[in-house]
N, C-alpha and C positions, 0 to 999 in steps of 0.2 A: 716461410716467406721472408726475402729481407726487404728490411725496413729502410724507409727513406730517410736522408739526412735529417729534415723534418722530425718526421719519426720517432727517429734517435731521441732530437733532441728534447719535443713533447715528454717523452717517457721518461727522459733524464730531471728534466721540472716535476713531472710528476710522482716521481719515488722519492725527490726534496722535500715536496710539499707535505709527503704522507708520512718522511722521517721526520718530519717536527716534531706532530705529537705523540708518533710513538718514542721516539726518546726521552718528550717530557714524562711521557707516561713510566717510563724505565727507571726514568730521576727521581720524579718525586711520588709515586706510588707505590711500586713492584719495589724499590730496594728499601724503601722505606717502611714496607711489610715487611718482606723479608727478614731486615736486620732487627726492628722491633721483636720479630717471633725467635729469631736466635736469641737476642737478648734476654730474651723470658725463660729460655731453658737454663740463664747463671745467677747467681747471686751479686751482679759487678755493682758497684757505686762507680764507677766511674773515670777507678783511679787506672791508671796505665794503660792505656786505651786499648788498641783490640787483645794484646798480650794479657793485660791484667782479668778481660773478657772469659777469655780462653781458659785460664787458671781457676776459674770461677763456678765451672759449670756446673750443674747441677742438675739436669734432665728434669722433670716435668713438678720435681717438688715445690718451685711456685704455685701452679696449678694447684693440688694438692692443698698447700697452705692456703690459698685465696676460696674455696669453698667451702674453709670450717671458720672465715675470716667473718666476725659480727657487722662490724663497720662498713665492709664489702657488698654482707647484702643490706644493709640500712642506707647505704650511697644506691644502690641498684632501687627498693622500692621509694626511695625519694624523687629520685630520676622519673620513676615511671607514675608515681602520682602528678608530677609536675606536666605531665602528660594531657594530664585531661583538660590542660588549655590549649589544646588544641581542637577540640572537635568547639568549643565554646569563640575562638577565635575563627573559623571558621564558620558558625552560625550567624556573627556579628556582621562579619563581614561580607559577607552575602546581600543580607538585611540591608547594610548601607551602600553596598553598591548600587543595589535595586532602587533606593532611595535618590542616589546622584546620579541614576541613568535616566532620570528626568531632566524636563527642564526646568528645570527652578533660577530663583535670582543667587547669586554669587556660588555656584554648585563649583565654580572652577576653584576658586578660595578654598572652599571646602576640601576638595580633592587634595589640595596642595596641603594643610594642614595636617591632614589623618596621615600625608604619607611623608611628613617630614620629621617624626620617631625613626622612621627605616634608615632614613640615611645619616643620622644624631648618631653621634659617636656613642657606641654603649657603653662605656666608661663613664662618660658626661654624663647623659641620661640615668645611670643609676647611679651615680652620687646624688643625682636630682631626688631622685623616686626614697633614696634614702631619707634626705632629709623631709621629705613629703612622709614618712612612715614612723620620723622620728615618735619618741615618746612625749617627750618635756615641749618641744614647739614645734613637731609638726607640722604640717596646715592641714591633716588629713584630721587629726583629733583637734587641730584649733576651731576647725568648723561642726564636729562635732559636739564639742562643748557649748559653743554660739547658739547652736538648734536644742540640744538637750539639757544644756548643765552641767552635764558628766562628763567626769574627763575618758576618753578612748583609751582604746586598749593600748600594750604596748607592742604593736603590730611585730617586731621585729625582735622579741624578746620571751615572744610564748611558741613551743614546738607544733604546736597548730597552728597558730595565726601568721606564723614566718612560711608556711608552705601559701596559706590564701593568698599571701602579701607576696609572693614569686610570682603566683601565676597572675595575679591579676597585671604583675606588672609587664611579666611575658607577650601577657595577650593585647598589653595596651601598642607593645614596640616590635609587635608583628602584623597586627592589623592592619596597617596601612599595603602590605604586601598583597594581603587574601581582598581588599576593598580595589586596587588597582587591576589584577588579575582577574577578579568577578566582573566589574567592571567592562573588562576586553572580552571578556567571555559574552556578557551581554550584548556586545553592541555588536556582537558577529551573527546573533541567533536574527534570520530574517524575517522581517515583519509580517510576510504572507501567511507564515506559520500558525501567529496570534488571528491574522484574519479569516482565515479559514476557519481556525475553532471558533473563532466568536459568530460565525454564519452557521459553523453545528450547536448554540446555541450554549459553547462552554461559558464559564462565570471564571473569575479570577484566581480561586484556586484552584480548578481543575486545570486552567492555564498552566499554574505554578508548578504545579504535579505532572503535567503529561506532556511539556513543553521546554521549559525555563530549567525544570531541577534533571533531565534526562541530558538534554542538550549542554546542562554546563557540566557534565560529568568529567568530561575530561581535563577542565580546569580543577573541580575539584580533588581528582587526581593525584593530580600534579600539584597541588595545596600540600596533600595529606603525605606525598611520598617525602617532602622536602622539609615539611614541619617537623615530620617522626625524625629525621636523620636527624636535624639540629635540635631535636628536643633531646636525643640523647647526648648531645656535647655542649649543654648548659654549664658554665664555668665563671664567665667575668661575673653576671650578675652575684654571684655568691662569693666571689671574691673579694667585690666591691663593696656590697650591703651588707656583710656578717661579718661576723669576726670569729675564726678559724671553724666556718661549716656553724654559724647559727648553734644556741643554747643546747647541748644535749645533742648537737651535729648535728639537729633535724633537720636544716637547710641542704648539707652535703650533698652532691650528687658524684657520679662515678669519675667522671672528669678531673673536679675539685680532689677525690679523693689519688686519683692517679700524679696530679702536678704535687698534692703532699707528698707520696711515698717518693716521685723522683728527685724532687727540687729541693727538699726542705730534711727529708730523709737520707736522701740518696740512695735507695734504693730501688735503684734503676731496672735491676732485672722483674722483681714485684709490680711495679709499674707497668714495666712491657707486658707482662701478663696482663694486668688491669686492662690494656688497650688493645691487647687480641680477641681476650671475651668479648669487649664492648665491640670488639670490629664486627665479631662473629653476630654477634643480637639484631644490630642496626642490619647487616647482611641478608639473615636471615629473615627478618621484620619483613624486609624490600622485599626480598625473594618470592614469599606471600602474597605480596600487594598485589605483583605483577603476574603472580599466578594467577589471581582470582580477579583480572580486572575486564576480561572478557565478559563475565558475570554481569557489569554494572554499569561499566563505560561504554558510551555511547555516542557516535559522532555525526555532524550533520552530512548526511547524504547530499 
């Protein structure tokens, strides 16, 4: 059938509009795959750009060297401890939304407060959280010492207490996120719902349980899909608060350990390695999630 001038011209806007993003997608994803997963199969630092690449090659013997690599998997199970502030930022944050979906007096202050870490440059913010962890003057061990007498640990100089001292800072500079988004979650869930059950004679947790925590599923979701991907590319904070990956690199995570081998080593093709496994984990993680989200997630009819 042909098409009217009109027509034409709709369809002509319309294959503009849908090149956008597939060409950003082409720009800044697909070749930037791509050329990372070539890079990984040479040994290049860098030098002579795609020629010196080429000369370089080496087929999959990064690979190979990165899983008998110590550092490799002690950056990987660091990563993945630092992990477990997320399901703890998400409990918190829950808790306080439910808490601000009230009406209480200055709840809007409030809001504005918890969610002004998210948008605090995270460079500022941990230099902040640094000196709050410091050892010598602190204020984390200055009010320690005020309540106990003892002086506090040196948070950011024991291999254990530099992981507590991550996550807790993690979950302080993402909560405002999981507290806004519960929040929207809340105030969409309709109140006939709660009326109903309260006329079958439910009390506040079975509320909580058969109402509140079903119906925010897909907020929380969408919490867990997006904390897992950033929790695997933790970097500035460890940049900022340690000094070279924390005492004993306990701090290190895979990121931190990928910007050492490229930037500081130059060993750029090792790195690209570094960044195809971690692409592949986070991938794979999702790929999970979204398998099994039929399972749990649940929407308001």
């Amino acid at each position: 059938m042909k098409l009217s001038a009109m027509a034409k011209r709709e369809e002509k806007w319309a294959l503009i509009f849908v090149a956008a993003p597939v060409i950003g997608f082409l720009l800044f994803m697909a070749y930037p795959i791509i050329f990372a997963f070539f890079t990984s199969l040479t040994t290049w630092n860098g030098a002579k750009g795609l020629a010196g690449m080429l000369d370089r090659f080496c087929g999959f013997d990064n690979y190979i060297k990165l899983f008998g690599d110590a550092k490799f998997w002690k950056t990987l199970l660091t990563t993945t401890i630092y992990l477990i502030g997320i399901p703890i930022g998400m409990i918190l944050g829950l808790l306080l939304a439910m808490g601000m979906n009230r009406k209480i007096p200055g709840v809007r202050v409030l809001r504005t407060m918890y969610y002004v870490p998210v948008i605090s440059s995270l460079v500022a913010v941990s230099i902040l959280w640094a000196w709050v962890y410091n050892y010598d003057y602190g204020l984390l061990n200055v009010i320690i010492k005020s309540l106990t007498g003892l002086h506090g640990p040196n948070w950011l100089g024991d291999e254990v207490l530099i992981k507590v001292s991550m996550i807790i800072f993690m979950v302080w500079k993402g909560l405002g996120t999981s507290i806004i988004l519960y929040l929207a979650g809340l105030q969409n869930i309709p109140r006939s719902y709660y009326e109903a059950a309260m006329v079958d004679g439910a009390n506040g947790f079975q509320k909580f349980k058969n109402i509140t925590l079903p119906l925010l599923s897909p907020v929380t979701f969408y919490i867990m899909i997006t904390t897992l991907i950033g929790g695997f590319q933790v970097f500035v904070e460890v940049q900022v608060m340690t000094t070279n990956g924390g005492i004993g690199y306990s701090a290190a995570t895979m990121v931190y350990y990928l910007y050492q081998k490229a930037f500081e080593s130059y060993q750029l093709g090792y790195a690209s390695a570094i960044a195809i496994i971690l692409a592949l984990i986070i991938f794979v993680i999702t790929a999970i999630n979204f398998w099994g989200q039929d399972k749990w997630v649940k929407t308001i009819d």
